[in-house]
C-alpha positions as CSV (number, residue, x, y, z in Angstrom):
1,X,74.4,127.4,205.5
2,X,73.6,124.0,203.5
3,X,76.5,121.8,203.9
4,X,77.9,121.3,200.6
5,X,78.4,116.9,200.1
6,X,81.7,115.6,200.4
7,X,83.6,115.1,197.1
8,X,85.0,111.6,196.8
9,X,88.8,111.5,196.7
10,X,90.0,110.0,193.4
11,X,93.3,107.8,192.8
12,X,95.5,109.5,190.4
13,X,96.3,105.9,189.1
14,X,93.3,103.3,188.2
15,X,92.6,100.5,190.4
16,X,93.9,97.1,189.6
17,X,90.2,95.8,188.4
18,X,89.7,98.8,186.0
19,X,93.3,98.2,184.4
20,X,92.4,95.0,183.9
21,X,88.9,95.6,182.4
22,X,90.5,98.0,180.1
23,X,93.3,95.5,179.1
24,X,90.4,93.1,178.2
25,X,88.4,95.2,176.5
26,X,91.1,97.0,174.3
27,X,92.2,93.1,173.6
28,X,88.7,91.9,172.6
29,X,88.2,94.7,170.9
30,X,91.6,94.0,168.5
31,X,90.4,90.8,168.2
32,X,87.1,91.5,166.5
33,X,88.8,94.4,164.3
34,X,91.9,92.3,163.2
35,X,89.5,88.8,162.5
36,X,87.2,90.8,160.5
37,X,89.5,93.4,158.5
38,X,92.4,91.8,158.7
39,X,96.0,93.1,160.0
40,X,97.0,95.5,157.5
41,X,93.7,96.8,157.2
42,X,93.4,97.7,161.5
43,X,95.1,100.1,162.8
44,X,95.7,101.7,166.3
45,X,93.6,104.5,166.3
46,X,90.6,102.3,165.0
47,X,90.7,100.1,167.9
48,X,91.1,103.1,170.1
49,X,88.2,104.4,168.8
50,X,86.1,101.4,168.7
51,X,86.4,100.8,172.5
52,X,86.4,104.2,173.8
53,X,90.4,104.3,174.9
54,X,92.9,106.7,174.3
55,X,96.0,105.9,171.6
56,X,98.1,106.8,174.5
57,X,96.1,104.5,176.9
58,X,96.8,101.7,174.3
59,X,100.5,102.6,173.5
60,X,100.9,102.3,177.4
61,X,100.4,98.5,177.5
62,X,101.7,97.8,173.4
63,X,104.8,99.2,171.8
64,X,103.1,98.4,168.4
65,X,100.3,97.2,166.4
66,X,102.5,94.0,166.2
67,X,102.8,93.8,169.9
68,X,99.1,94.4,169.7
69,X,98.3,91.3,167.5
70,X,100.8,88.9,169.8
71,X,98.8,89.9,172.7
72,X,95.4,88.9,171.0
73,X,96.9,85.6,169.5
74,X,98.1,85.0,173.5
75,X,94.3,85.9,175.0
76,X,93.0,83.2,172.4
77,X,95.4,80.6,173.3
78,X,94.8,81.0,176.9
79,X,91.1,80.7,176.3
80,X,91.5,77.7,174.2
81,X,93.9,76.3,177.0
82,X,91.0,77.0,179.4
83,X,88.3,75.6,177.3
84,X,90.2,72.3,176.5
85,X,91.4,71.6,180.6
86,X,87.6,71.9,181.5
87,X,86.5,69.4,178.4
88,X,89.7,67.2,180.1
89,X,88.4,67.7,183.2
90,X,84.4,66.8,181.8
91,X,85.3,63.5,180.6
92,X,87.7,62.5,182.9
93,X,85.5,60.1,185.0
94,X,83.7,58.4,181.6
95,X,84.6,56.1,179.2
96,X,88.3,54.4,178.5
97,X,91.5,56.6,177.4
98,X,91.0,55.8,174.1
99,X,87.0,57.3,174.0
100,X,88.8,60.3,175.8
101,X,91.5,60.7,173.4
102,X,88.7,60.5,170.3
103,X,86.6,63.2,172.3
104,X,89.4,65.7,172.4
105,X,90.5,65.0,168.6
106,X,87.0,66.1,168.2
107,X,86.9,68.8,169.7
108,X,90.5,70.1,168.3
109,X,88.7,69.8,165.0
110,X,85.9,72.2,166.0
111,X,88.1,74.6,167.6
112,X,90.1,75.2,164.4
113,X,86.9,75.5,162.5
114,X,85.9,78.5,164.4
115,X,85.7,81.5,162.7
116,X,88.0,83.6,164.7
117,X,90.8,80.9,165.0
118,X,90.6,80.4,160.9
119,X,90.7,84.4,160.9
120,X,93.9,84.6,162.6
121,X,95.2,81.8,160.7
122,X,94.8,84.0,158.0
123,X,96.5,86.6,158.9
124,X,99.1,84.6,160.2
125,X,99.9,83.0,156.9
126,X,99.5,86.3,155.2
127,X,102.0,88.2,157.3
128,X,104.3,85.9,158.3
129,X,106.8,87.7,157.4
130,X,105.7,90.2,160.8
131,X,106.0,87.0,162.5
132,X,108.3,84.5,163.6
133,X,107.1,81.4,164.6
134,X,109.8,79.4,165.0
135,X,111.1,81.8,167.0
136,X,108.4,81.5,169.3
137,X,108.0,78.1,169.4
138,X,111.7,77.8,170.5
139,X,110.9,80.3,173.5
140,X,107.2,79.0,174.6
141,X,106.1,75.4,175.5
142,X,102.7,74.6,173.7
143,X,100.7,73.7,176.6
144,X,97.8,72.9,173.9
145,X,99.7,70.5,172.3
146,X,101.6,69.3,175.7
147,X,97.8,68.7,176.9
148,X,97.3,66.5,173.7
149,X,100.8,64.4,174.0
150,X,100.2,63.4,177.4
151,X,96.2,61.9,176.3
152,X,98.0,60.1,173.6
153,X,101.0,58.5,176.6
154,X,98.4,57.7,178.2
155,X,96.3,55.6,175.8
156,X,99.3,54.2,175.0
157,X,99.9,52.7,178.6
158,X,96.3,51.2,178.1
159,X,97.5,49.8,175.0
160,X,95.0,51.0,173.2
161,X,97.8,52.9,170.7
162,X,100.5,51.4,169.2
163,X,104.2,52.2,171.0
164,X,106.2,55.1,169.4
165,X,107.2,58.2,169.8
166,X,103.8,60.2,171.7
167,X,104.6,63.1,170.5
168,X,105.0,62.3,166.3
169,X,102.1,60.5,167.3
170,X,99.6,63.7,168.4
171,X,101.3,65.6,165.6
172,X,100.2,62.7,163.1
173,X,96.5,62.7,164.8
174,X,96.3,66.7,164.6
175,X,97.3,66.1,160.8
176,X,95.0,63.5,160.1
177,X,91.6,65.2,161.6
178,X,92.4,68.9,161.1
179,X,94.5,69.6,158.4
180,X,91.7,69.4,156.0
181,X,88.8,70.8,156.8
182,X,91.2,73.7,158.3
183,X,92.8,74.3,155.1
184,X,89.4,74.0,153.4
185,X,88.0,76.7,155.3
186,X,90.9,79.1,155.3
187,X,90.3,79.3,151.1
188,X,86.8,80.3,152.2
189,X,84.8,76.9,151.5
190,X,82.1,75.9,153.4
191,X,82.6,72.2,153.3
192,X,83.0,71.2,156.5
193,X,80.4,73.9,158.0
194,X,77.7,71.8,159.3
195,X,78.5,69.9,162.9
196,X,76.6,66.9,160.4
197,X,79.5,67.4,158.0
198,X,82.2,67.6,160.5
199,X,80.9,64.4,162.4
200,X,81.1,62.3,159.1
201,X,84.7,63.6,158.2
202,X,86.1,62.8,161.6
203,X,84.8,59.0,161.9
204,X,86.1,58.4,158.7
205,X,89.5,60.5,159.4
206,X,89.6,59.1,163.2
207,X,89.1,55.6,162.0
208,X,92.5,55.7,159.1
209,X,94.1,57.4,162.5
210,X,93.8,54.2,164.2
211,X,93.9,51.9,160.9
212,X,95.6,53.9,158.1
213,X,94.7,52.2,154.7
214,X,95.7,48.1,155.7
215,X,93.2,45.9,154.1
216,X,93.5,43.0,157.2
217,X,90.4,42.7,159.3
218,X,90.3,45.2,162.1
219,X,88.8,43.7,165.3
């Protein structure tokens, strides 16, 4: 008699990785789906159906298709959180605090030109009424802009920035380099599409930053 190979023994519940992987996927998935359609437009079932999980397997981890969205917008702040502590980290050892601080306003200006992060501006201005922001902002620190406020304290200790209030301060910096171009791409203009373009707005936005409009000599 041929000895019939053992059958392996299955968990009735998925391992931690596969959860995970799942999680991700369905998330990613959203993302795409909601950036390109929209968040009226997406439903449950499509994103189901678009990475291969079950509604029920979806309605497990989120309540709702609001839930859904909150988790995406979460993934993409962590990511952004992760991408600006390693361009921190990157720079740390070069240049003065002020050539750091003007390296990170640059890069905030390309982050909210990307495509995905002017999608889900989108939709957040469209829906807002799904969403309530200052809500959120009351419950959650900003560790984005927390990142930002203590680059601006500390080009202020090197005196390279005039004394005030740090944080008005980054809020007034964000404002000048990114409010802009980010507007101008959310109405679906192209201005500001070329890394040529966006170099010659931010020297000129980064330099009334430091010197607003005086007309004295600036050394």
């Amino acid at each position: 008699m041929i000895e019939q190979p053992k059958k392996e023994k299955r968990s009735g519940r998925p391992s931690k990785n596969r959860t995970e992987e799942t999680s991700k996927k369905i998330i990613r998935t959203a993302a795409s789906l909601f950036a390109t359609q929209g968040y009226a437009a997406t439903s449950i079932e499509q994103v189901a159906s678009a990475c291969s999980a079950g509604k029920d397997t979806i309605y497990r981890r989120y309540s709702s298709k609001l839930e859904l969205f909150q988790a995406v917008v979460e993934d993409m702040r962590c990511r952004i959180v992760d991408r600006l502590t390693l361009e921190i980290e990157t720079i740390s050892n070069e240049g003065n605090k002020l050539e750091h601080l003007k390296h990170i306003a640059r890069w905030f200006l390309t982050v909210n030109l990307d495509p995905e992060m002017i999608a889900f501006k989108r939709i957040a201005l469209s829906e807002s009424k799904f969403f309530d922001v200052s809500k959120s902002a009351q419950q959650h620190s900003d560790p984005i802009m927390d990142r930002l406020i203590l680059l601006v304290k500390e080009t202020q200790k090197s005196n390279f920035l005039r004394q005030g209030d740090p944080e008005k301060l980054a809020m007034h910096l964000l404002h000048s380099i990114v409010f802009g171009p980010s507007n101008d791409a959310m109405l679906g203009k192209t201005t500001y599409s070329s890394v040529e373009a966006q170099n010659n707005y931010f020297e000129q936005a980064w330099m009334f930053f430091l010197f607003g409009a005086n007309t004295e000599k600036q050394s």
